[in-house]
LUMBABA-888950 format. One record per residue (C-alpha): residue number from 1; x, y, z. Coordinates in nm, 2 decimals, m for minus. Layout:
<pts>
<num NUM, east X, north Y, up Z>;
...
</pts>
This chain:
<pts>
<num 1, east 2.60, north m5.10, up m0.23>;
<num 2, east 2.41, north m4.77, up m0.27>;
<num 3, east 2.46, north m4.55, up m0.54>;
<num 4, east 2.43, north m4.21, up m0.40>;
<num 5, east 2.47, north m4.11, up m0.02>;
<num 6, east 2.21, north m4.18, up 0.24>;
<num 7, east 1.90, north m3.94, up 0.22>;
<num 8, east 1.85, north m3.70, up 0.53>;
<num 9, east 1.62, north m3.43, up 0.61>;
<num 10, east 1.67, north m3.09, up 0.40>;
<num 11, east 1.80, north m2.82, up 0.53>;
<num 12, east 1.57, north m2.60, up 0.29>;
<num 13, east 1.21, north m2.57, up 0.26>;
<num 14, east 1.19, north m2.24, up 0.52>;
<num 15, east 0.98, north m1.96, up 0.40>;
<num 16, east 0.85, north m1.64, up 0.58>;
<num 17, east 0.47, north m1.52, up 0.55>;
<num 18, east 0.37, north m1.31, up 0.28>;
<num 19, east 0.30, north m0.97, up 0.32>;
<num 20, east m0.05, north m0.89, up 0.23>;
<num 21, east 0.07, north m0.55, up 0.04>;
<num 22, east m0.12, north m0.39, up m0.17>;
<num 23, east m0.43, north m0.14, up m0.22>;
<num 24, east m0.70, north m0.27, up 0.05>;
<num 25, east m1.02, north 0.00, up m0.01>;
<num 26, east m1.08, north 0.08, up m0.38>;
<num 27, east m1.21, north 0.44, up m0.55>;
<num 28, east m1.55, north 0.48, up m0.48>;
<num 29, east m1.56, north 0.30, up m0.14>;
<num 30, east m1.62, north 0.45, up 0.18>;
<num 31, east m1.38, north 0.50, up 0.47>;
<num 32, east m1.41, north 0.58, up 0.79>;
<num 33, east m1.11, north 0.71, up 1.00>;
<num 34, east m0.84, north 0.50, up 1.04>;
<num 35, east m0.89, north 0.25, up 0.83>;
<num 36, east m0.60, north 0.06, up 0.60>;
<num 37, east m0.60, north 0.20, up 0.23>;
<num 38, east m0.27, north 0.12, up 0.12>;
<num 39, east 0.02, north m0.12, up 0.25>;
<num 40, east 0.32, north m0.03, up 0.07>;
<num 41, east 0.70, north m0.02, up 0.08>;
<num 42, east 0.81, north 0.31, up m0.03>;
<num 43, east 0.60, north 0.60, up m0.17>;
<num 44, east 0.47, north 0.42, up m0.44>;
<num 45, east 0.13, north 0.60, up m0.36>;
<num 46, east 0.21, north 0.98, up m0.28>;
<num 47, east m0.04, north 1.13, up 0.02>;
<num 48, east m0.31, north 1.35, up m0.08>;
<num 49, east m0.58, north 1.51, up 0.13>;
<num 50, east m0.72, north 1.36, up 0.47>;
<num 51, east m0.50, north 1.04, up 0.46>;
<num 52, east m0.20, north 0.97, up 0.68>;
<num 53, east 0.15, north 0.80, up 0.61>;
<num 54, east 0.25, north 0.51, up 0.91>;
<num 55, east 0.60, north 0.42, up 1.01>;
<num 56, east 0.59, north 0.13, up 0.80>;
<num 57, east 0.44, north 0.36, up 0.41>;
<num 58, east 0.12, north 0.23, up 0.50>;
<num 59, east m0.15, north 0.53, up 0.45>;
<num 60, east m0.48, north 0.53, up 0.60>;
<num 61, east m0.75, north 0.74, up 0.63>;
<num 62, east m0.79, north 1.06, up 0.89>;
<num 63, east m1.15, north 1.12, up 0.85>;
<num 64, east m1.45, north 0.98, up 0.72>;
<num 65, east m1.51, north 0.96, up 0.37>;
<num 66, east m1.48, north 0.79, up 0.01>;
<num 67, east m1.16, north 0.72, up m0.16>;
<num 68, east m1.04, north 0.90, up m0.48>;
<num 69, east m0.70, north 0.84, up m0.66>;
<num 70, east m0.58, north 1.08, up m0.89>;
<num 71, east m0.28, north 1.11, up m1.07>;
<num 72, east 0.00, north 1.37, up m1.11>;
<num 73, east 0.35, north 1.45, up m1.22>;
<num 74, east 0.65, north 1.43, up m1.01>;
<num 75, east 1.05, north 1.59, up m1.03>;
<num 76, east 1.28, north 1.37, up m0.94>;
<num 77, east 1.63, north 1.45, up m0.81>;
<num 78, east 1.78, north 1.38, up m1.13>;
<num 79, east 1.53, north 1.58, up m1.30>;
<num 80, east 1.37, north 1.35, up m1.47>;
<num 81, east 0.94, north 1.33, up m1.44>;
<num 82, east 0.74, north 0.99, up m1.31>;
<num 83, east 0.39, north 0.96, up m1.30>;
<num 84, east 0.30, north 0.96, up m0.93>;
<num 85, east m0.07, north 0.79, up m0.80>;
<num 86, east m0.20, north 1.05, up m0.52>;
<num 87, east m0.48, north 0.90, up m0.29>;
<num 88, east m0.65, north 1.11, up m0.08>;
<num 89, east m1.00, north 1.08, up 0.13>;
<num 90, east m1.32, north 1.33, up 0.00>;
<num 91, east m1.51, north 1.46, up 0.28>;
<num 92, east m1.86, north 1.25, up 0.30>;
<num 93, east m2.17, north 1.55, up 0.24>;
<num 94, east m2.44, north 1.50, up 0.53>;
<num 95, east m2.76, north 1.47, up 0.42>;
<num 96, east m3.07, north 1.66, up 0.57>;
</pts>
């Protein structure tokens, strides 16, 4: 006679596809316009010049460029201060 009940298939084991967040173009890199810079959930990086915010937080760019992230202070509602990261998109100089 068996010891512990008969063995069936699990009922576990299910798991959904990560979701590739994160910062996709560094400082320094170029851009050209609408490309991904940022998936996020939330504001965790605040908007700054020539970049756009998608339905879903994701910011990209809105013009051609290189990436610069910068740093500033934020007031929250309860009147406390964070550290925010601003991205934003510098306009690329044509050369003659």
């Amino acid at each position: 006679m068996s010891k512990t009940k008969q063995g069936g298939s699990s009922r576990l084991g299910r798991d959904s596809a990560a979701q590739r967040l994160g910062v996709k173009i560094s400082a320094g890199q170029a851009v050209k316009t609408g490309m991904i810079i940022i998936r996020q959930r939330g504001t965790k990086f605040l908007l700054g010049k020539n970049v756009k915010k998608g339905s879903d937080d994701t910011i990209y760019s809105m013009a051609n460029g290189v990436v610069k992230f910068t740093s500033k202070t934020k007031k929250l509602f309860n009147g406390t201060r964070r550290t925010a990261k601003v991205v934003s998109v510098e306009l690329a100089t044509k050369t003659k």
